[in-house]
C-alpha positions as CSV (number, residue, x, y, z in Angstrom):
1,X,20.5,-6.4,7.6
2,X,23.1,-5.1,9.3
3,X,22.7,-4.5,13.3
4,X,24.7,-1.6,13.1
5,X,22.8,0.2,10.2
6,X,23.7,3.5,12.0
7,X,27.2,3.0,11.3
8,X,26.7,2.6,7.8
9,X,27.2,6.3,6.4
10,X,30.9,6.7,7.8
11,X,31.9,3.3,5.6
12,X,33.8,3.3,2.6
13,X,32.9,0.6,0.1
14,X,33.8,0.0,-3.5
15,X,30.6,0.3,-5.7
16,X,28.9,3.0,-8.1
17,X,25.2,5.0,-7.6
18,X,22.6,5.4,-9.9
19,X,19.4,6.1,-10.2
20,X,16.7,4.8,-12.3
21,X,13.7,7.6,-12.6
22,X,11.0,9.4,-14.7
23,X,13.5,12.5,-16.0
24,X,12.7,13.5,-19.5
25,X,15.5,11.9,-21.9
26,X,15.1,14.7,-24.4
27,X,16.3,17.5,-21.6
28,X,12.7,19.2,-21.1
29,X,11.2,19.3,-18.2
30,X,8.4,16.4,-18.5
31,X,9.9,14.8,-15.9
32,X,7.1,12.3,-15.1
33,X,5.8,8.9,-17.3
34,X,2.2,7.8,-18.3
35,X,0.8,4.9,-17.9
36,X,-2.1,3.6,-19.9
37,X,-5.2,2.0,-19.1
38,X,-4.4,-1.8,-18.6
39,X,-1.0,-1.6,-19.1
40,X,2.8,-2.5,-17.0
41,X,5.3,0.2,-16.9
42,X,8.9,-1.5,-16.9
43,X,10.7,1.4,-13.8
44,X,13.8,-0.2,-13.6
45,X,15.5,-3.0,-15.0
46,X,19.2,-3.1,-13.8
47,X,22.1,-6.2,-14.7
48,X,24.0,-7.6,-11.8
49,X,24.7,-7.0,-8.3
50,X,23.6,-4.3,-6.7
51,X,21.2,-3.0,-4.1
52,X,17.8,-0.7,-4.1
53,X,18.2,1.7,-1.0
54,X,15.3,4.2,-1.8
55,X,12.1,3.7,-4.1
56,X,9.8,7.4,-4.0
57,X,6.9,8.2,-6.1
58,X,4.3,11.2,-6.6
59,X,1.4,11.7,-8.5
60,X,-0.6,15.4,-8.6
61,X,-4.3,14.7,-7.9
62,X,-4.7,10.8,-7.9
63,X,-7.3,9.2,-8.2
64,X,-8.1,7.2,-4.7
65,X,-8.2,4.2,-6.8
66,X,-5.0,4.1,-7.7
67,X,-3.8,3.1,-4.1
68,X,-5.7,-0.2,-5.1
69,X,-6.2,-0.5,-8.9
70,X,-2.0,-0.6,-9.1
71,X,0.3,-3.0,-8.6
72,X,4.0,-2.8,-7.9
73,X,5.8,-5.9,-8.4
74,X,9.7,-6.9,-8.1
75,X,12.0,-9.6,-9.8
76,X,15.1,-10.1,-8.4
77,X,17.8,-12.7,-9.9
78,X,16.2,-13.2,-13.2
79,X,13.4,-15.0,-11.2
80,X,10.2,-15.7,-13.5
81,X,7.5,-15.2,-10.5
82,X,7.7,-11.9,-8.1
83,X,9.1,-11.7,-4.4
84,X,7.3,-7.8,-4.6
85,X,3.7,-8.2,-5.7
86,X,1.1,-5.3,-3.9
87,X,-1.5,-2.7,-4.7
88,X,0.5,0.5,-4.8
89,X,-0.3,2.5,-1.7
90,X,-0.3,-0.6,0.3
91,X,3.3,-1.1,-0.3
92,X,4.0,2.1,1.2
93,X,1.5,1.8,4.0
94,X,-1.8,3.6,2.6
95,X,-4.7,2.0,4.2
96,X,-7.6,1.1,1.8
97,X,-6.6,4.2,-0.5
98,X,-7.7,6.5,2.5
99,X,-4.1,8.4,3.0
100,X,-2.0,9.6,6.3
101,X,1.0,11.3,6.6
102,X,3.7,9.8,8.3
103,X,7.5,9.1,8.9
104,X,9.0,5.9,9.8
105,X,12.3,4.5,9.6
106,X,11.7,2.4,6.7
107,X,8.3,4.1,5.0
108,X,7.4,7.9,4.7
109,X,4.3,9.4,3.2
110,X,5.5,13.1,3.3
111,X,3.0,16.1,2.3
112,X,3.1,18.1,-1.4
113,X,1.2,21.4,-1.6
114,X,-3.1,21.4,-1.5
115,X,-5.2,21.5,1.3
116,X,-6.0,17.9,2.9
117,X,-3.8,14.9,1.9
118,X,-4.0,15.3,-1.8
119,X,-0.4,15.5,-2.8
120,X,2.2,13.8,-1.0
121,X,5.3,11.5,-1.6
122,X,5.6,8.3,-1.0
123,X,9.0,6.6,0.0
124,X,10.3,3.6,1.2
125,X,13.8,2.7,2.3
126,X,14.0,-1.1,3.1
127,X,17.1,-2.2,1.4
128,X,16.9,-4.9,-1.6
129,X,20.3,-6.6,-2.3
130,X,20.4,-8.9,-5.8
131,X,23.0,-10.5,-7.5
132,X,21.8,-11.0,-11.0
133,X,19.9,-8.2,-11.9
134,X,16.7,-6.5,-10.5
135,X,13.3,-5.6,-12.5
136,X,10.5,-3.0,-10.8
137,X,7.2,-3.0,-12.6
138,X,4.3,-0.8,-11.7
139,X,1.3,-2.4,-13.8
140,X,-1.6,-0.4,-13.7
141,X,-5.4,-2.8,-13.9
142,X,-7.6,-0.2,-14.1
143,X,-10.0,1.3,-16.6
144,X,-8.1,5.2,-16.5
145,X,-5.1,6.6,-17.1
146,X,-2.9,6.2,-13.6
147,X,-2.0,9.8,-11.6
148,X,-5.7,11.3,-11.4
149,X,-5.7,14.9,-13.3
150,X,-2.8,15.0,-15.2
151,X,-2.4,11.4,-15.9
152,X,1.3,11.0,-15.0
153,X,3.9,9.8,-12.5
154,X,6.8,10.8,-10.9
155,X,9.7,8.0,-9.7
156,X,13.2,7.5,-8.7
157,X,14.5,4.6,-7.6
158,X,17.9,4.7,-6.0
159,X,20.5,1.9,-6.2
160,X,23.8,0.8,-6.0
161,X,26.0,-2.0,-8.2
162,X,28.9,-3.6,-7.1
163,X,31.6,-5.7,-8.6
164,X,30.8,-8.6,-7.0
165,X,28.0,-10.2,-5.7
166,X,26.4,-9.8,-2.2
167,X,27.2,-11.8,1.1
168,X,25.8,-15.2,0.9
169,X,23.6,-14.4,4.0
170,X,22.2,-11.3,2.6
171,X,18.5,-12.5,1.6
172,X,16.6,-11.3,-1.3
173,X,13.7,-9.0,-0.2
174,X,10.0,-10.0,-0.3
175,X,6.8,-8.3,0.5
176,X,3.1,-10.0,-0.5
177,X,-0.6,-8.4,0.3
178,X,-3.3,-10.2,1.6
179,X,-7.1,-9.7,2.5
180,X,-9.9,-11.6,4.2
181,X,-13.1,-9.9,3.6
182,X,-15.4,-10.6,5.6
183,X,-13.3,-12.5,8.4
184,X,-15.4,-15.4,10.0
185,X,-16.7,-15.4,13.5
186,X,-14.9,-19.1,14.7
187,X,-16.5,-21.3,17.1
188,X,-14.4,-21.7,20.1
189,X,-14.5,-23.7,23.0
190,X,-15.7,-22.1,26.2
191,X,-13.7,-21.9,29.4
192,X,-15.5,-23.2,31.9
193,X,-17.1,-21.1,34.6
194,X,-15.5,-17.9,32.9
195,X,-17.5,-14.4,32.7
196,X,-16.0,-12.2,30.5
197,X,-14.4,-13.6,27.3
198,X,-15.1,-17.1,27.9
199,X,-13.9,-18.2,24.4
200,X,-10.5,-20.1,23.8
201,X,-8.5,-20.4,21.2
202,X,-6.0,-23.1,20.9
203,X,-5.1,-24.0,17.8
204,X,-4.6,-20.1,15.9
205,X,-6.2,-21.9,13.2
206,X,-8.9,-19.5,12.5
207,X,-6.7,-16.7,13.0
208,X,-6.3,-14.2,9.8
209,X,-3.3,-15.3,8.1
210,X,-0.3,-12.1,7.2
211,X,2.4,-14.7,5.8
212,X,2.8,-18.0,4.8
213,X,6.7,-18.8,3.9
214,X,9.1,-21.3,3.1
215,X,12.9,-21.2,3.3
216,X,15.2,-19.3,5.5
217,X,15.0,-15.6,6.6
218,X,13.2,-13.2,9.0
219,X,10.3,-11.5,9.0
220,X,11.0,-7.2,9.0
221,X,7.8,-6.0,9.2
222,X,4.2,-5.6,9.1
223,X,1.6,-3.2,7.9
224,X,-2.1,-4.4,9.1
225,X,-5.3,-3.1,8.2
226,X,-8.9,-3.5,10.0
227,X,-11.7,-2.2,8.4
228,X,-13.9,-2.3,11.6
229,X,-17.4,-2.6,10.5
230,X,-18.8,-4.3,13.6
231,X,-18.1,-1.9,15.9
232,X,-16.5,-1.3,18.8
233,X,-13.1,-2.3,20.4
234,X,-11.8,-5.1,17.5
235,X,-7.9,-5.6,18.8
236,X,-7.9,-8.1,21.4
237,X,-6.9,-10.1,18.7
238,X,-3.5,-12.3,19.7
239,X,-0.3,-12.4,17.2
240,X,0.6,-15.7,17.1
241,X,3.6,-16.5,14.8
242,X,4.8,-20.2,14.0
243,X,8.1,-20.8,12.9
244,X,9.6,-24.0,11.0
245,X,5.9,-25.8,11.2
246,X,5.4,-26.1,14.7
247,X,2.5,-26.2,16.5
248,X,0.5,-24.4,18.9
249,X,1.6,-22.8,21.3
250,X,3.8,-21.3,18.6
251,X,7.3,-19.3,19.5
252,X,6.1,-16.1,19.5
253,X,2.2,-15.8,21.1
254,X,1.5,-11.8,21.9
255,X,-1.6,-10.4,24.1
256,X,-3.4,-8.3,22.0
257,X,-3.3,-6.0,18.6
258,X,-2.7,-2.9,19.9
259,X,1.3,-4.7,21.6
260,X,1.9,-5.7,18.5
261,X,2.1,-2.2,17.1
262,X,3.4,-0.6,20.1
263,X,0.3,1.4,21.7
264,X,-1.2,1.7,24.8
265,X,-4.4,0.2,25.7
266,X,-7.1,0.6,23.0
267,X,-5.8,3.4,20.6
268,X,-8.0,6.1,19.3
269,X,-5.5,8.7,18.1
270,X,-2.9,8.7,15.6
271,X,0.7,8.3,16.1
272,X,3.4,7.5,14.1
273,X,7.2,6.2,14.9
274,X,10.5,5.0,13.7
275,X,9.3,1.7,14.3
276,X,6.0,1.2,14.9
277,X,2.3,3.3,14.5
278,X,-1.0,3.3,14.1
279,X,-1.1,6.0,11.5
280,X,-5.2,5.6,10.9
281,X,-7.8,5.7,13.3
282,X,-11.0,6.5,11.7
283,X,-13.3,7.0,14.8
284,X,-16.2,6.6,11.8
285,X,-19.4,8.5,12.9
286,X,-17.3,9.4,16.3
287,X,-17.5,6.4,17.4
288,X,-14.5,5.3,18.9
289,X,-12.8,2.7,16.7
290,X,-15.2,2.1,14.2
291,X,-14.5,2.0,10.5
292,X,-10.5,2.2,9.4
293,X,-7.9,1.3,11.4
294,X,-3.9,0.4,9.8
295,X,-0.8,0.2,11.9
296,X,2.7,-0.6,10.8
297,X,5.6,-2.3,13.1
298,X,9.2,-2.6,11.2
299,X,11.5,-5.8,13.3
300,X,14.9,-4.3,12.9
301,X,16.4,-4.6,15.8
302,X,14.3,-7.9,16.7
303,X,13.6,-9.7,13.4
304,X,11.6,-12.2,13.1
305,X,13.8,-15.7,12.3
306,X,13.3,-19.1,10.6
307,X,14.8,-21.8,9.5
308,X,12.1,-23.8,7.0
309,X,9.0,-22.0,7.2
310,X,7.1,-19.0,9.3
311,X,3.1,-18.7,9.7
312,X,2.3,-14.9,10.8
313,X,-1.3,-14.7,12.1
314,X,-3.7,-12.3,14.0
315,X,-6.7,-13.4,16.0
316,X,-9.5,-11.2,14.4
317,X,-11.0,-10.6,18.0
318,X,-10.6,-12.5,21.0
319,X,-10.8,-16.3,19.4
320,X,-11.8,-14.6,16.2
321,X,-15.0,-13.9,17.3
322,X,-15.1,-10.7,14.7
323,X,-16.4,-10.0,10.9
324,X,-14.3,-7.9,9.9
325,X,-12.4,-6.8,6.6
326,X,-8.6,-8.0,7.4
327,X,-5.8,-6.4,4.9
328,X,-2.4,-6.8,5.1
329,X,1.0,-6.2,3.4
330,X,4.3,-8.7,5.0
331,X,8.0,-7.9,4.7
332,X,10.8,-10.6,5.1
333,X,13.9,-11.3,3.9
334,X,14.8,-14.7,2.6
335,X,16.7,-17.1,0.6
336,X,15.5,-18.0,-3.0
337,X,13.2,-19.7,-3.9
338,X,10.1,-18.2,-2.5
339,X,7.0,-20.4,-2.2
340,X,4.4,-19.3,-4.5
341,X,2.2,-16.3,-3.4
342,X,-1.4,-16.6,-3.2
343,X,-3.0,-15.2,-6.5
344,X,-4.2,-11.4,-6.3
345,X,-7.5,-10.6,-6.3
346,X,-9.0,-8.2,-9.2
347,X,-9.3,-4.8,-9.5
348,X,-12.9,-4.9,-7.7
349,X,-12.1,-7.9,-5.2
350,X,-9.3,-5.4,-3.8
351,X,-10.8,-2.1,-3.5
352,X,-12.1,-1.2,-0.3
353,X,-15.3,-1.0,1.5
354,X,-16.4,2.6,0.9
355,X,-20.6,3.9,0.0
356,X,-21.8,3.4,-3.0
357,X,-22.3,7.6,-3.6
358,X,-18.1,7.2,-3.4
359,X,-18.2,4.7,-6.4
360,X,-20.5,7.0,-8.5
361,X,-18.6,9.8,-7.6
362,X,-15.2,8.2,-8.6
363,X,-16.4,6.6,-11.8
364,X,-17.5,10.2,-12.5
365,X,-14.0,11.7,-11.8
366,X,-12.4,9.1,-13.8
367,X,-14.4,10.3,-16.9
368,X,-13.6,13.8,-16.6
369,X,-9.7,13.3,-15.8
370,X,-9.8,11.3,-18.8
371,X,-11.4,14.2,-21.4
372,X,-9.1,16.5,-19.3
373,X,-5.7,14.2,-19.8
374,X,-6.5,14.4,-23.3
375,X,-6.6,18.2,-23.5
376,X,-4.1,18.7,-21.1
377,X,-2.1,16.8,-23.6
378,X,-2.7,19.2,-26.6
379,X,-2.7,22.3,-24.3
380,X,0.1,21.5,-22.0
381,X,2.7,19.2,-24.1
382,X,1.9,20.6,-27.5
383,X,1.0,24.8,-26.3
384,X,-2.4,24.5,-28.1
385,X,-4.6,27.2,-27.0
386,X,-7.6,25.4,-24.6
387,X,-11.2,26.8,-24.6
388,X,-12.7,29.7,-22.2
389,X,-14.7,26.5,-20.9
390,X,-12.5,24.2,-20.1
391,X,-11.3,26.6,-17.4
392,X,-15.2,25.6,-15.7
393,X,-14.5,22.0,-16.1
394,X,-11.6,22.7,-14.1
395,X,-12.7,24.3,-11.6
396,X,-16.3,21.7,-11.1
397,X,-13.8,19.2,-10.8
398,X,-11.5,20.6,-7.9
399,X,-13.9,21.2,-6.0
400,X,-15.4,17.9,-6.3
401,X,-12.0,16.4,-5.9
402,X,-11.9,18.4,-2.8
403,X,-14.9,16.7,-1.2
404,X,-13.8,13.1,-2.0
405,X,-11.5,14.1,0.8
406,X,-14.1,15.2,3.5
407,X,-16.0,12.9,2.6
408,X,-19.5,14.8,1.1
409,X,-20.3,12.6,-1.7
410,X,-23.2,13.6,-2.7
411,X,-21.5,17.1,-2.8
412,X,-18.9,15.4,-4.9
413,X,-21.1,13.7,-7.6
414,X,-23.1,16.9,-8.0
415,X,-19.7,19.2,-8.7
416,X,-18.8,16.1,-11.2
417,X,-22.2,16.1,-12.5
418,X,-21.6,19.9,-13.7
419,X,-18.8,19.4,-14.5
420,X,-20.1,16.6,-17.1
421,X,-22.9,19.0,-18.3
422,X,-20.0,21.4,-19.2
423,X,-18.5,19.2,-21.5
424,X,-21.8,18.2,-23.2
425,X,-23.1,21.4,-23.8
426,X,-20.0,22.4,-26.1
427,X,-20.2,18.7,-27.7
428,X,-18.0,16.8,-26.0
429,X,-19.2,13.4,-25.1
430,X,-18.1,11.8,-21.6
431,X,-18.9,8.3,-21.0
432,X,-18.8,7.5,-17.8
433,X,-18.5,3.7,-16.7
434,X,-21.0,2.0,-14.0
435,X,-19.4,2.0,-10.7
């Protein structure tokens, strides 16, 4: 990237903008796409050179799910295997589908209308220069049709071609999601004579493992994601980062989780900058720390270089002496080929640790935004007239929607279970799938 970015809107350069996006090719105003249970929803697919500057999306009412259930993937170069491949929201820095608003220099999640964090857009602005083409896939693995109540989503994604190909040292943009749930308490070695925190680690083999590349590039950012279920303070976890297969100590060794993302000691509010942020802090139960914790740091202006290879690891604790659920999503730049990526987990391996009363009450929505897709369909897209009592489906399911957000499950389920009883008292069936 270029280190002076800033400089950047007063330069003229040949090349042409476009945009590829959900509008409605027959000049209506359905400007927004569905996507089916099970299937991969081709968003752009674009010949030659060019760059991707801006990718947004929005969806009205979502499913929580979706953050997880969804994958976004990216080709560059005609490659056969992805250098993009993440859930959805964890792309664009949503934290085990539990949503904050924030702006950063390279990701945004900015608020739409509706009371809590319902409705919001989600953009990202890393830039992604190819030579021989680009393809953007959103593939949707779950059981319902993706965007929550109405079924559909909104996109643009804004690029650039050129005549010729990029500069030889512009690297092809990568970004790969991984978990570790549970992580596993390590046995360290003890420092002798030592009172508190008398483990040491010094190998960072235990450590939870961000990224594993090979090639050349940097590394340009970071979103990290602790699920804290033990309790208490969880971040005196080191960085350590290893470049071209060294060992320890690596190159880079930090002092504790919190540095890494630019906080003061032991976070427990929520803060968000251009280049770093700890945009949730759960605080579960009002206990400090406890329950979900993510944090983003972009290297812009100090990436992260290697030559052959680059390890990016967190201590999960002090020596990894914490169970914890460890998610992450890594950016970097480098030259092709990538090395492989570790395979994805399924749909039900990713989704996050939540109560079971937030399962029932989700498989519950899911049936009812499906029956309502399918009349909004016939009432919305083809002006049928709907029944008086779909107007109290309607309304059972807001307000169930409603307390997904704050939480009150069982509050939730019972809305949905009206909701359900609606339905079958004017013979409509709604099957709803077991959690």
């Amino acid at each position: 990237m270029n280190p002076f970015f800033f400089h950047h809107p007063a330069q003229i350069r040949p090349g042409r903008s476009r945009r590829a996006s959900s509008w409605d090719r027959t000049g209506g105003n359905d400007d927004c796409w569905r996507i089916d249970p099970g299937k991969t929803a081709i968003l752009a697919e674009i010949d030659g050179p060019g760059s991707i500057n801006h990718i947004y999306f929005t969806t009205i009412d979502p499913n929580l799910l979706d953050y997880r259930d969804a994958v976004l993937r990216m080709y560059w170069d005609g490659e056969e295997t992805p250098s993009v491949e993440a859930p959805w929201g964890d792309f664009f820095c949503i934290s085990n589908c539990t949503v904050r608003r924030f702006q950063s220099l390279m990701m945004a999640v900015n608020p739409g209308a509706g009371p809590h964090t319902i409705n919001n857009g989600l953009n990202c602005y890393l830039p992604m220069p190819f030579a021989g083409g680009a393809r953007i896939e959103l593939a949707n693995q779950s059981n319902r049709v993706f965007g929550g109540t109405l079924g559909r989503v909104w996109f643009h994604i804004d690029y650039e071609t050129f005549d010729s190909r990029p500069p030889d040292d512009y690297g092809r943009f990568h970004a790969q999601w991984r978990r570790k749930n549970l992580t596993t308490p390590a046995q360290a070695p003890s420092i002798p004579n030592r009172g508190a925190f008398p483990a040491a680690n010094l190998t960072g083999a235990d450590n939870y493992v961000i990224l594993e590349a090979a090639g050349e590039g940097h590394l340009a950012g970071v979103f990290l994601q602790v699920d804290n279920v033990h309790g208490g303070w969880y971040g005196e976890g080191d960085d350590m980062i290893f470049i071209d297969g060294e060992r320890w100590p690596p190159s880079l060794h930090g002092t504790g989780t919190e540095e890494i993302f630019g906080g003061g000691a032991c976070p427990d509010k929520e803060y968000a900058g251009p280049y770093t942020g700890f945009v949730l802090i759960e605080n579960e139960g009002g206990e400090a720390f406890k329950g979900k914790n993510a944090m983003y740091r972009w290297y812009v202006h100090d990436p992260v270089r290697f030559g052959k290879s680059i390890r990016v690891t967190v201590e999960h604790g002090h020596a990894n002496d914490l169970a914890n659920d460890y998610s992450s999503v890594a950016y970097w730049y480098q030259r092709e080929p990538h090395a492989p990526f570790p395979a994805l987990p399924p749909v039900r391996a990713r989704r996050p640790l939540m109560p079971q009363t937030f399962y029932v009450a989700q498989a519950k929505f899911a049936a009812l935004t499906t029956r309502l897709i399918d009349y909004q369909d016939r009432f919305v897209f083809n002006k049928e007239e709907p029944p008086v009592w779909l107007e109290g489906v309607k309304r059972l399911t807001g307000e169930g929607y409603l307390f997904l957000y704050t939480k009150e499950y069982d509050k939730a389920n019972e809305r949905f279970a009206e909701a359900i009883g609606v339905f079958q008292a004017n013979g409509q069936d709604v099957a709803v799938e077991e959690p």
